[in-house]
Each structure stands twice: as C-alpha cells, then as structure tokens.
N, CA, C and O atoms as a GROMACS GRO file, in nm:
protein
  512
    1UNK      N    1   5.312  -2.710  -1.453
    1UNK     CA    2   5.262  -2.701  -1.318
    1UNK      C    3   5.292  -2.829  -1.244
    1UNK      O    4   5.245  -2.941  -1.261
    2UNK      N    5   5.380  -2.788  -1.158
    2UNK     CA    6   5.417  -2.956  -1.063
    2UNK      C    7   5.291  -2.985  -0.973
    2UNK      O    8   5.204  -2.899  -0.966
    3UNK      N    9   5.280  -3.094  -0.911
    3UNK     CA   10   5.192  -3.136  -0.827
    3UNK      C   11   5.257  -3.116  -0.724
    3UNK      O   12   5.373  -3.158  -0.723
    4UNK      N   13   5.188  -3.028  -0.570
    4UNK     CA   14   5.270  -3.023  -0.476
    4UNK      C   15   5.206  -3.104  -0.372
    4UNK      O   16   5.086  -3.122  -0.392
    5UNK      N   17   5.254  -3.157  -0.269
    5UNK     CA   18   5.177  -3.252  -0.193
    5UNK      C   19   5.030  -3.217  -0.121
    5UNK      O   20   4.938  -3.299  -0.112
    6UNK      N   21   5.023  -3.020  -0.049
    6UNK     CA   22   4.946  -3.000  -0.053
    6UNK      C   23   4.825  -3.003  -0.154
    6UNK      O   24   4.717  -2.981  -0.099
    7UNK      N   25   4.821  -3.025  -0.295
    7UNK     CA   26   4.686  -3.054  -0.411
    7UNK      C   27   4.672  -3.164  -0.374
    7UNK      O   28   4.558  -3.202  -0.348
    8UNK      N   29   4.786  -3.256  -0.358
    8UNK     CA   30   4.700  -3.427  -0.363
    8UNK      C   31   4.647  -3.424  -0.219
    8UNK      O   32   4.548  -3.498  -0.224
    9UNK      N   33   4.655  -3.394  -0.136
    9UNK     CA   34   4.566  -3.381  -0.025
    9UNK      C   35   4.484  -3.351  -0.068
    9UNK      O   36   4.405  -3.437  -0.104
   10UNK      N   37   4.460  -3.240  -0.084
   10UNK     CA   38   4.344  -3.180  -0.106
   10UNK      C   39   4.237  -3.267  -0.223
   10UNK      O   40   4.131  -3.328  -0.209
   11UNK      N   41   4.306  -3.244  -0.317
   11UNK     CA   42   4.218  -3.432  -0.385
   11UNK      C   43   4.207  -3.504  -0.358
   11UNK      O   44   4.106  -3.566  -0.394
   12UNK      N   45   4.282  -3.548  -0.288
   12UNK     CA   46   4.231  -3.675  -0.216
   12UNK      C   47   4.101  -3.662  -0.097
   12UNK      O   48   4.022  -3.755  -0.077
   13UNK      N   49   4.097  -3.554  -0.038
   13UNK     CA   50   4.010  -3.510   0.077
   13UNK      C   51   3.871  -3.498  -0.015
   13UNK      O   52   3.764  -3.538   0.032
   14UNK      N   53   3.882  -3.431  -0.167
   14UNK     CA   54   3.767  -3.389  -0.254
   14UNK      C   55   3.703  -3.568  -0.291
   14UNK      O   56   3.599  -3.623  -0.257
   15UNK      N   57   3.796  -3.608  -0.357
   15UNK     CA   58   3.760  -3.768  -0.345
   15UNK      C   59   3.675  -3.860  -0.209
   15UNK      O   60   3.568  -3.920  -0.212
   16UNK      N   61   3.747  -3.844  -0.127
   16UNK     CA   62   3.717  -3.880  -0.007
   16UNK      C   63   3.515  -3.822  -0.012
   16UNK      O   64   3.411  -3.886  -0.022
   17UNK      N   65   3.542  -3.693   0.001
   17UNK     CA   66   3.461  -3.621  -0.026
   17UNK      C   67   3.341  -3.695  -0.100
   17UNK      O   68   3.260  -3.755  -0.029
   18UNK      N   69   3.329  -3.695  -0.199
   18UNK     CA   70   3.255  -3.749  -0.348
   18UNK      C   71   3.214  -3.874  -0.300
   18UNK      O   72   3.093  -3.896  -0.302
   19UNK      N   73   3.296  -3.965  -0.254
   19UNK     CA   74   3.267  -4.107  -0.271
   19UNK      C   75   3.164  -4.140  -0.149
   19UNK      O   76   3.072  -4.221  -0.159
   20UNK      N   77   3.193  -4.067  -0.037
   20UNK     CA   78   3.063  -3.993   0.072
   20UNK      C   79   2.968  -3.935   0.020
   20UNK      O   80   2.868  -4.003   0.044
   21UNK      N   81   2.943  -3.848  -0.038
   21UNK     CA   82   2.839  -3.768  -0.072
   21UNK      C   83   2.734  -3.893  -0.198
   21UNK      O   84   2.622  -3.881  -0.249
   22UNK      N   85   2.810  -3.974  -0.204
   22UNK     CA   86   2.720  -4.041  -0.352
   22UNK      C   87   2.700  -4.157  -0.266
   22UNK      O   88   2.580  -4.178  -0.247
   23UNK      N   89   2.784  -4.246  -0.203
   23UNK     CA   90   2.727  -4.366  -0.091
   23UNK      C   91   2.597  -4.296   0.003
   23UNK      O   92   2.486  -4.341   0.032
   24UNK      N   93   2.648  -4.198   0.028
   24UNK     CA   94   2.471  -4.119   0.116
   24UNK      C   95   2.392  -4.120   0.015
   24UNK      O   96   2.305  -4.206   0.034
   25UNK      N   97   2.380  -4.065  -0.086
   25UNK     CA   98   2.266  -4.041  -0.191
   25UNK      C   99   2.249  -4.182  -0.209
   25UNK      O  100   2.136  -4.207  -0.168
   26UNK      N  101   2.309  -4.297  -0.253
   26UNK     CA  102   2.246  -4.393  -0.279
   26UNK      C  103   2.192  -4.479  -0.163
   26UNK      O  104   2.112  -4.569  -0.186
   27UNK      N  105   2.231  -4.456  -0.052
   27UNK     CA  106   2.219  -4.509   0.049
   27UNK      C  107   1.998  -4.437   0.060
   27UNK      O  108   1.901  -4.508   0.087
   28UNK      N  109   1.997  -4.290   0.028
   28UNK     CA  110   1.912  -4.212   0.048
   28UNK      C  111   1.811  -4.277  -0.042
   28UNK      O  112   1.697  -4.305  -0.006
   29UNK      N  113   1.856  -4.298  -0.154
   29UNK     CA  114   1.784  -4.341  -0.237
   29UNK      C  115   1.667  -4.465  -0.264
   29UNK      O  116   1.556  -4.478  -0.316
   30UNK      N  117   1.771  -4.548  -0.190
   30UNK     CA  118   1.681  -4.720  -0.178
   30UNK      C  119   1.618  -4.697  -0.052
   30UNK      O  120   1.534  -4.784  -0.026
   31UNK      N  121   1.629  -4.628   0.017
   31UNK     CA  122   1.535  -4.573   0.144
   31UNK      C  123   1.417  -4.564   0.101
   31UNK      O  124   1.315  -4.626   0.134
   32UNK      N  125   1.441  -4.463   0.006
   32UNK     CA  126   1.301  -4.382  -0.039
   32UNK      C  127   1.220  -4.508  -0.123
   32UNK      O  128   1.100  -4.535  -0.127
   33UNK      N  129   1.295  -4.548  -0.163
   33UNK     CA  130   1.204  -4.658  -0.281
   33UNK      C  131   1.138  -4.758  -0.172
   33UNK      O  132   1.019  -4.774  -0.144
   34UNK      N  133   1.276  -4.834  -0.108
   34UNK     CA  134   1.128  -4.914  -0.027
   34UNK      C  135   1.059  -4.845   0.071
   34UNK      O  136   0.992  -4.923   0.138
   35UNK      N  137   1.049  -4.737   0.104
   35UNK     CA  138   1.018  -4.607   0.153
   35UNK      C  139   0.800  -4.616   0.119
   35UNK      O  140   0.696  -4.624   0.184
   36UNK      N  141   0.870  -4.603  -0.089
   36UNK     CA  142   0.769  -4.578  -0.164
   36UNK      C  143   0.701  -4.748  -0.197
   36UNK      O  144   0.580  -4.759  -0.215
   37UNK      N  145   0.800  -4.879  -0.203
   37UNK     CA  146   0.675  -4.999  -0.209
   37UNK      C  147   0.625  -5.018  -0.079
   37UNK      O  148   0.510  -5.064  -0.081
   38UNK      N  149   0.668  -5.001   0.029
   38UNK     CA  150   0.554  -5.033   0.135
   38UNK      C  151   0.484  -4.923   0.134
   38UNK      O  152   0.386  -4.980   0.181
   39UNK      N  153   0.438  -4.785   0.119
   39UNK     CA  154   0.339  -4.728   0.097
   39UNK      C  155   0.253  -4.784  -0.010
   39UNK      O  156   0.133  -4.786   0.017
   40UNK      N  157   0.283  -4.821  -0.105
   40UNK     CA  158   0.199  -4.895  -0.214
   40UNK      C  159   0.094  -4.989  -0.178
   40UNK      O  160  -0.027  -4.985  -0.197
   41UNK      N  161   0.225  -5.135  -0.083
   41UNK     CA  162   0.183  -5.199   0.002
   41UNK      C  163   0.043  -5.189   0.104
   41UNK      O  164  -0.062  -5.253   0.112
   42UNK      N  165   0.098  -5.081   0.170
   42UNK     CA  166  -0.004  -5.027   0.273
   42UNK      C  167  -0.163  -5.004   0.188
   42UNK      O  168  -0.275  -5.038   0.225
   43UNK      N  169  -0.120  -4.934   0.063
   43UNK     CA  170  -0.226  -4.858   0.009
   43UNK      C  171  -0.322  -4.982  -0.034
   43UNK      O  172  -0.434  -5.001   0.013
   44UNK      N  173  -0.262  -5.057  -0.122
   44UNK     CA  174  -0.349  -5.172  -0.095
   44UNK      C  175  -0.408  -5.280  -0.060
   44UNK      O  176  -0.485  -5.352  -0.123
   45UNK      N  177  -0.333  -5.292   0.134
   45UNK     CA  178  -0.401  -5.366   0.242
   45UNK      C  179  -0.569  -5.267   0.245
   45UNK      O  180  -0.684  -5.312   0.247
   46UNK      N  181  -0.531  -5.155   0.244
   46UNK     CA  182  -0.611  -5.035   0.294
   46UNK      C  183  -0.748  -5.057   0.184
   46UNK      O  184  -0.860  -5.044   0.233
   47UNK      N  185  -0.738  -5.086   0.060
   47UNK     CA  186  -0.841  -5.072  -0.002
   47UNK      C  187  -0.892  -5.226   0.002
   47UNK      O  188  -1.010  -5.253  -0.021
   48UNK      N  189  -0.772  -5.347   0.041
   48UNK     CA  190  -0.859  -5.454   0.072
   48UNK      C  191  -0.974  -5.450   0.193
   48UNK      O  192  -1.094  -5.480   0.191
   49UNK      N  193  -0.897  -5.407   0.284
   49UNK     CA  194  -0.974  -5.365   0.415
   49UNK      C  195  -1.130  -5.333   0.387
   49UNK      O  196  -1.229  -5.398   0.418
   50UNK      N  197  -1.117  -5.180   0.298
   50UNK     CA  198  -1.207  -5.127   0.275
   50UNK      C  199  -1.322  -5.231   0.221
   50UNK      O  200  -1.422  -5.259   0.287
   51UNK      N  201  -1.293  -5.284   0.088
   51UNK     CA  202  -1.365  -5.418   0.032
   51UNK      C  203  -1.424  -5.485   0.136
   51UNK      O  204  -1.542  -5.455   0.158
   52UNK      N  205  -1.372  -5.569   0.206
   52UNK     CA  206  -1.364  -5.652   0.332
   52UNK      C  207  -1.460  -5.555   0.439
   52UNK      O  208  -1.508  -5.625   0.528
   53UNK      N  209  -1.484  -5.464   0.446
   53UNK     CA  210  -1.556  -5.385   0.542
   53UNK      C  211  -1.720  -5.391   0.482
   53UNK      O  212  -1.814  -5.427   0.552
   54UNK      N  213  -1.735  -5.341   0.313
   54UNK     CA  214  -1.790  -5.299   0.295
   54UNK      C  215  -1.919  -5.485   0.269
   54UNK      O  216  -2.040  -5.506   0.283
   55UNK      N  217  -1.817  -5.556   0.234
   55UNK     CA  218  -1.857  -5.672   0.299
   55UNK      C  219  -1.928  -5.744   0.367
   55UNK      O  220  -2.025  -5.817   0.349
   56UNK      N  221  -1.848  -5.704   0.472
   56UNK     CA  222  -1.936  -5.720   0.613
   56UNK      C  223  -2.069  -5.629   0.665
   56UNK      O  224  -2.141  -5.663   0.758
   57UNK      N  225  -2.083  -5.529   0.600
   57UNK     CA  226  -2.156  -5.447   0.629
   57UNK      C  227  -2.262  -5.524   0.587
   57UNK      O  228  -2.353  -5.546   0.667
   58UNK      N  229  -2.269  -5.576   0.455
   58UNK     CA  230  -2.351  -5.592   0.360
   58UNK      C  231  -2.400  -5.763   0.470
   58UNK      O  232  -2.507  -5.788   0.525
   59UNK      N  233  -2.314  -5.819   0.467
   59UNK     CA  234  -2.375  -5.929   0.553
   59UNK      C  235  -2.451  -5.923   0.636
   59UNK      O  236  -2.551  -5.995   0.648
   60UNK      N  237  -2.387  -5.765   0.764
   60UNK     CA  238  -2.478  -5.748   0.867
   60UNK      C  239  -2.573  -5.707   0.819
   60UNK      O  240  -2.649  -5.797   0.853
   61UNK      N  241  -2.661  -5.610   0.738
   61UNK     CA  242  -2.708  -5.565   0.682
   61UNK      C  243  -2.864  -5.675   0.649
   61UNK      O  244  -2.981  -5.645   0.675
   62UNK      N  245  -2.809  -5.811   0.582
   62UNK     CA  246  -2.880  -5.897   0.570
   62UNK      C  247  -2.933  -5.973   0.688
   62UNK      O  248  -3.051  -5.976   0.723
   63UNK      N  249  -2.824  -6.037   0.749
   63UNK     CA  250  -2.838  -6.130   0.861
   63UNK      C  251  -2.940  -6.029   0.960
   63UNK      O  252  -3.007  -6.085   1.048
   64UNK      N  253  -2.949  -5.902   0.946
   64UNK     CA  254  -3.024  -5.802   1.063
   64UNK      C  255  -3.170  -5.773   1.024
   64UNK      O  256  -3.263  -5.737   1.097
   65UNK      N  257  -3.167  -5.798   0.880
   65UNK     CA  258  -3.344  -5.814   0.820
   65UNK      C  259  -3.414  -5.800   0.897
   65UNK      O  260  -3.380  -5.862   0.998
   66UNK      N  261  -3.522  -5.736   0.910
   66UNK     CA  262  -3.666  -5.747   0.954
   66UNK      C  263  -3.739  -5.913   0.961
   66UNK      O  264  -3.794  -5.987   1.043
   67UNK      N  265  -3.704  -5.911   0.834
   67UNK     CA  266  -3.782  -5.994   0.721
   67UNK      C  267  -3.748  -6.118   0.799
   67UNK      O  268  -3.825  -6.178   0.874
   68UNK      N  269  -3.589  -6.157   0.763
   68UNK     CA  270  -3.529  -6.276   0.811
   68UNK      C  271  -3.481  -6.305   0.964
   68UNK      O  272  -3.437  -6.414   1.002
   69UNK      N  273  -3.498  -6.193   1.043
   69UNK     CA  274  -3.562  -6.175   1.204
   69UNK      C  275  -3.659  -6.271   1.205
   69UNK      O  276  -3.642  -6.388   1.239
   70UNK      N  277  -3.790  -6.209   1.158
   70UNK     CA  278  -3.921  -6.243   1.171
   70UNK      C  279  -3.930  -6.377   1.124
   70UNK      O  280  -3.994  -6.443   1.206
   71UNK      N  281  -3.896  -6.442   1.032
   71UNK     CA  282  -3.848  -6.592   1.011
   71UNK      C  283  -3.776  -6.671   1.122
   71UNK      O  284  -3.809  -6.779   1.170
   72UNK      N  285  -3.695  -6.610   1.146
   72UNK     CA  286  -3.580  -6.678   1.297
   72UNK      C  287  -3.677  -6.693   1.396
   72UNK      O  288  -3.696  -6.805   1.442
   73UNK      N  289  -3.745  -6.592   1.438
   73UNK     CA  290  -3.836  -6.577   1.552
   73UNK      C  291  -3.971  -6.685   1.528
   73UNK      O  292  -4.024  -6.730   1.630
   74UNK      N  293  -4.020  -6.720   1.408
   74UNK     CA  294  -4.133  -6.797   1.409
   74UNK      C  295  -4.039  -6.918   1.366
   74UNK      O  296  -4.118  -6.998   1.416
   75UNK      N  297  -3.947  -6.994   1.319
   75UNK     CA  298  -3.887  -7.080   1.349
   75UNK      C  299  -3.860  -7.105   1.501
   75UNK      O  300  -3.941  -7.185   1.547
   76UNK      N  301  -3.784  -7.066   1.577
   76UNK     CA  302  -3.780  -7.085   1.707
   76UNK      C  303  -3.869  -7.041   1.821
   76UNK      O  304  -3.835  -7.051   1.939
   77UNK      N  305  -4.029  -6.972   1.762
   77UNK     CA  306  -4.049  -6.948   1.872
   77UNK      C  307  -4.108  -7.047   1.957
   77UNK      O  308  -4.143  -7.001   2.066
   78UNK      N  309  -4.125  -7.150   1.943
   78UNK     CA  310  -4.158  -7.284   2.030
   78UNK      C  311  -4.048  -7.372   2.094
   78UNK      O  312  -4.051  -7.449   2.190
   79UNK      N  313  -3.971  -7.344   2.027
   79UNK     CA  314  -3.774  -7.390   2.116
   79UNK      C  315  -3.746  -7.338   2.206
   79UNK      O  316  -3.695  -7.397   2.301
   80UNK      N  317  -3.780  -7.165   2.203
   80UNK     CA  318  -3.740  -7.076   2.297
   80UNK      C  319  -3.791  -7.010   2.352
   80UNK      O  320  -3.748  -6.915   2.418
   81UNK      N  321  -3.927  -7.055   2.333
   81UNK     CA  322  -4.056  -6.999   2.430
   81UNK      C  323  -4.057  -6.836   2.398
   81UNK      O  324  -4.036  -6.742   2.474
   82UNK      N  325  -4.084  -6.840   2.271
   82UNK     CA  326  -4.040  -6.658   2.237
   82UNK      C  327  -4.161  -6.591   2.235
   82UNK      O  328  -4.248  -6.663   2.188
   83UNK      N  329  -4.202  -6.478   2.268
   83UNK     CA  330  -4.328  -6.418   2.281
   83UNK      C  331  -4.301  -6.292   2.213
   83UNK      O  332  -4.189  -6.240   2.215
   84UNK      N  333  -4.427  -6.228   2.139
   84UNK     CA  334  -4.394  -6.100   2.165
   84UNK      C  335  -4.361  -5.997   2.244
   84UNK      O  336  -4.406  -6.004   2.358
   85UNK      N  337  -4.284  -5.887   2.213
   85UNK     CA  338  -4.232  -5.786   2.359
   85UNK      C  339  -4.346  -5.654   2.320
   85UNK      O  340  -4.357  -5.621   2.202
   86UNK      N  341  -4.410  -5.600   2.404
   86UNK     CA  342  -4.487  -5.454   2.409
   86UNK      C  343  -4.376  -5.323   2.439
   86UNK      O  344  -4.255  -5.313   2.464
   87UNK      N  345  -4.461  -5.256   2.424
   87UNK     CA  346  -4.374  -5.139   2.463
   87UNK      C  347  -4.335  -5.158   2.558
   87UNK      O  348  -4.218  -5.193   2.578
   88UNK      N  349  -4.440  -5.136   2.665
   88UNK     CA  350  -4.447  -5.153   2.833
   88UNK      C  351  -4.292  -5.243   2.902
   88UNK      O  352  -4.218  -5.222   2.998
   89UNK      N  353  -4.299  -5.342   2.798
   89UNK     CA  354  -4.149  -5.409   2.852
   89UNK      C  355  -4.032  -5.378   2.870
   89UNK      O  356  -3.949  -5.414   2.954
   90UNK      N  357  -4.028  -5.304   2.780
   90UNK     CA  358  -3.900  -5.236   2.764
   90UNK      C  359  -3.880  -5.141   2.880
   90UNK      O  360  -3.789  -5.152   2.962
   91UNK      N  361  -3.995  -5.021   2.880
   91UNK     CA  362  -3.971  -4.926   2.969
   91UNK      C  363  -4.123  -4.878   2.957
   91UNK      O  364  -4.206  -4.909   2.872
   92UNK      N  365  -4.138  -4.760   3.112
   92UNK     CA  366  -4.280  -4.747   3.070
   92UNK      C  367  -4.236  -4.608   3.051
   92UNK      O  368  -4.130  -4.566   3.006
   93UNK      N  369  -4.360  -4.532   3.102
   93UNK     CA  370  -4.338  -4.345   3.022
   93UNK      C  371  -4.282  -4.295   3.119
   93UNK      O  372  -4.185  -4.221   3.099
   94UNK      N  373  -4.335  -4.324   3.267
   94UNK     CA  374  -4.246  -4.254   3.384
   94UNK      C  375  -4.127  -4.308   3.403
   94UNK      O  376  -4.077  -4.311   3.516
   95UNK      N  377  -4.074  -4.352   3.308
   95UNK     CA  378  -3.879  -4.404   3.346
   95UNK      C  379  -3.824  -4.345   3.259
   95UNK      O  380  -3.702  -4.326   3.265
   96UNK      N  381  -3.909  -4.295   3.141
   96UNK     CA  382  -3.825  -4.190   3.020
   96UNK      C  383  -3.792  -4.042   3.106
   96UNK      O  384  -3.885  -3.986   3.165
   97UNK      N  385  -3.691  -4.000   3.107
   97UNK     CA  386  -3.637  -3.885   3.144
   97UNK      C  387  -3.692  -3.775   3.041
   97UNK      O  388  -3.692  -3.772   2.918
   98UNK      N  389  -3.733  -3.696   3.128
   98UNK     CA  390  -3.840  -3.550   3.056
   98UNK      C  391  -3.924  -3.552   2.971
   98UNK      O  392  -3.944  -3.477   2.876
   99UNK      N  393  -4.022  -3.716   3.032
   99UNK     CA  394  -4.147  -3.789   2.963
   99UNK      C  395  -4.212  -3.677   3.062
   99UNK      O  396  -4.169  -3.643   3.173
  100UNK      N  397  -4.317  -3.631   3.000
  100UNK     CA  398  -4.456  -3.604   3.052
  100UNK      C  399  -4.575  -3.662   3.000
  100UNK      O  400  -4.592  -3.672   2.879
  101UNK      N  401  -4.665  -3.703   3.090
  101UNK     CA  402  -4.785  -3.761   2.985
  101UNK      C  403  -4.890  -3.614   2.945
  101UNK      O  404  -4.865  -3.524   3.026
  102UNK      N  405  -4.995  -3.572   2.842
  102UNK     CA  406  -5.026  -3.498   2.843
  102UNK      C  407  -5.144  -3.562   2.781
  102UNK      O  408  -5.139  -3.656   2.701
  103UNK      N  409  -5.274  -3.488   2.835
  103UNK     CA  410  -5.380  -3.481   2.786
  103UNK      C  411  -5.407  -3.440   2.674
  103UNK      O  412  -5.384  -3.325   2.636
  104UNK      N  413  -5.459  -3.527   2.607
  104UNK     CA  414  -5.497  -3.433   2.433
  104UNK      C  415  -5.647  -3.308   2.480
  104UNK      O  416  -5.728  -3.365   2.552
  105UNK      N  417  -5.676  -3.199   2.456
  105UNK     CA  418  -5.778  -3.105   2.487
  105UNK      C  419  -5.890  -3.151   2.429
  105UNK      O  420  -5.906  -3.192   2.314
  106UNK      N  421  -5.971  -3.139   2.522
  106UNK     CA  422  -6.136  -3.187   2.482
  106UNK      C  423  -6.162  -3.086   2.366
  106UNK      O  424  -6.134  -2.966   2.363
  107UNK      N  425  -6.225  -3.165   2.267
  107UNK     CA  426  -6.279  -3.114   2.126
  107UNK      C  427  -6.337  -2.961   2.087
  107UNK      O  428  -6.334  -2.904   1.978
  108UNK      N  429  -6.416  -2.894   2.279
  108UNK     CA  430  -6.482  -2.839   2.274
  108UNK      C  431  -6.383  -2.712   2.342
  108UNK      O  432  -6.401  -2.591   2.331
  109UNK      N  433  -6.274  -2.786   2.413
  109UNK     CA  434  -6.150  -2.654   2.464
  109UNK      C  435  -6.046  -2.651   2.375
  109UNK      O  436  -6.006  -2.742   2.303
  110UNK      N  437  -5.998  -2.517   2.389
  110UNK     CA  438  -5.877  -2.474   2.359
  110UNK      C  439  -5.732  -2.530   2.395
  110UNK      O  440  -5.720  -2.614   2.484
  111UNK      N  441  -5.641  -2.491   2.336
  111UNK     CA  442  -5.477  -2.570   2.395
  111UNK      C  443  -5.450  -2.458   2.514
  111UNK      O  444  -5.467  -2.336   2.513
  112UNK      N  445  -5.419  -2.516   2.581
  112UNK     CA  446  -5.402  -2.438   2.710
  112UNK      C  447  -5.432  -2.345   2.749
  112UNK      O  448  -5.375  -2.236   2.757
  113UNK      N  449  -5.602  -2.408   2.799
  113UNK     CA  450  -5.703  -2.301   2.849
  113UNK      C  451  -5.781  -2.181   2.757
  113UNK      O  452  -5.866  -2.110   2.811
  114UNK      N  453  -5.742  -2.163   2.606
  114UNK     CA  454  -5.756  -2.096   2.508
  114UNK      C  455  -5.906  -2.087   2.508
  114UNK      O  456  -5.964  -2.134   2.606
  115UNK      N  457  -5.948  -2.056   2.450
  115UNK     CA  458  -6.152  -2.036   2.394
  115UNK      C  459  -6.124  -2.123   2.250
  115UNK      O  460  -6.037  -2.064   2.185
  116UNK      N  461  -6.151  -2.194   2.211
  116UNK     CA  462  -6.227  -2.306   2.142
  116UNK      C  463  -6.265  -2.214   2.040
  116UNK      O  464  -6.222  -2.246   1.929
  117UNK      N  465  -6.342  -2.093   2.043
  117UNK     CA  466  -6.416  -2.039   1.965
  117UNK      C  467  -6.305  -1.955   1.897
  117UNK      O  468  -6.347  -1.914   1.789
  118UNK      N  469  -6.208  -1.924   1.916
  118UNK     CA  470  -6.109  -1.802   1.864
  118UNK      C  471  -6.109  -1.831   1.758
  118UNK      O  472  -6.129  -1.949   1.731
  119UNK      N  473  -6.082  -1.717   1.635
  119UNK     CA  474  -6.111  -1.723   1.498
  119UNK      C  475  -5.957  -1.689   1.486
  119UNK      O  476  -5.898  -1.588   1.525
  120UNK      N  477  -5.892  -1.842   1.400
  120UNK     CA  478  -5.696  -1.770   1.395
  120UNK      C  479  -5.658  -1.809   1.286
  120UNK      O  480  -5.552  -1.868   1.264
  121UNK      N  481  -5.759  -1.773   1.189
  121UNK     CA  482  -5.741  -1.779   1.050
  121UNK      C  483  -5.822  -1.747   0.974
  121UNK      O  484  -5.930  -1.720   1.026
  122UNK      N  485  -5.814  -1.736   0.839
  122UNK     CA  486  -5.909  -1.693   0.709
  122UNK      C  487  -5.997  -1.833   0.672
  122UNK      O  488  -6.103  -1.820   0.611
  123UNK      N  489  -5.959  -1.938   0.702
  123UNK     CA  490  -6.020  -2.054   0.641
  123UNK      C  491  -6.164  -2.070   0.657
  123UNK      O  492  -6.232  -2.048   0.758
  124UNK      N  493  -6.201  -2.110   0.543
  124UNK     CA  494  -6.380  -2.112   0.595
  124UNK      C  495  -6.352  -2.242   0.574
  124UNK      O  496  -6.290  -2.293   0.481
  125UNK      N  497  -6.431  -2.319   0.719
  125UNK     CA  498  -6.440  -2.496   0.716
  125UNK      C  499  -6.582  -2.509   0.667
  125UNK      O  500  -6.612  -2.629   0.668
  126UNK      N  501  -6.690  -2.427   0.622
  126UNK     CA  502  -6.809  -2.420   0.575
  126UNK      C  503  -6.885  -2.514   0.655
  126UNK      O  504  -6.959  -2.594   0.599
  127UNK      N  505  -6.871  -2.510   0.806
  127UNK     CA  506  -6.993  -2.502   0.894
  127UNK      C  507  -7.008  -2.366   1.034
  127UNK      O  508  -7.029  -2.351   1.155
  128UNK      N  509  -6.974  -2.280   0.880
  128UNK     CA  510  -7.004  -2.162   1.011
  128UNK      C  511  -7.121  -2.096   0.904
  128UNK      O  512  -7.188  -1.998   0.938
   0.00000   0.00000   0.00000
C-alpha cells in the first residue's frame, strides 16, 4: 500500500487534530484544579469566619450582661450623673399605637357588663 499525498494530509490534519484536543483537555484540566484549591480556600476562610463570628457573639453576649451593665452603671453612676429610667421615660401608654387603657371590673361586676352572679362552671369554690 503506497502512501498517497492525500493520507498524509489527512494525518497530518488527525495529528493536528489530537495535539488540540489534548492541549484543551490539559489546558481544561489545571482550570478545574485551581478551579477546586480556591474552593477549598474559600471553604476555609468560610469556616474561619464562622469561628470568628461565633466569637464575637460570645463577647457581645458578655460585654451586654445584665450583671456587668449593672456594675458599669454603679461604677459610673456619679461620673455621669446616671439615674434610674421608669417606664414613663421612655414612652407613656397614649403614644403606644393600639394602647388602650382598661379598667380591671369591680369584684362585684361582670366582664363587660355580665352579672357577677352567672354560674359558668361545675366548680364548687365552697362558699356557696
């Protein structure tokens, strides 16, 4: 079988071919890898973070004490002229939105206008 010039073209084009198809794949390849160490990377900024969060939480957590408030406040309260705050300071009842004040019912009436005397249960309170 002679070699006719059309085969070595054509091998040569298949070559051509090959030596493309495998420079892409390797080209594809180290992509993916540092692709895959900076995800690694990432993964464990991400769980330092997390650490580092859970951290801080724990600091605020402390530094926000009741306990060690109430220490801060009687340490400085003569530096900073600190007083106690009432409710009233903050806000009163008519500035709360869909505050109503309501009367508690005299002992001897019912909840809204009811008879006092209505029997709305089995219970014996044993002063009847």
């Amino acid at each position: 079988m002679r070699w006719t010039p059309m085969l070595r073209s054509i091998d040569l084009i298949l070559l051509v071919a090959l030596v493309a198809v495998v420079s892409w794949t390797f080209k594809v390849k180290n992509e993916s890898q540092a692709a895959l160490k900076r995800v690694a990377e990432l993964e464990k900024q991400i769980e330092a973070e997390k650490v580092e969060i859970d951290l801080l939480k724990s600091d605020w957590s402390l530094l926000t004490s009741p306990a060690r408030l109430q220490q801060l406040v009687e340490f400085y309260k003569k530096e900073l002229e600190l007083d106690t705050t009432s409710a009233t300071q903050v806000t009163s009842d008519e500035e709360l939105p869909g505050f109503r004040v309501r009367e508690l019912p005299d002992k001897n009436e019912g909840f809204a206008g009811t008879d006092a005397n209505v029997t709305t249960g089995s219970i014996n309170r044993g002063d009847e």
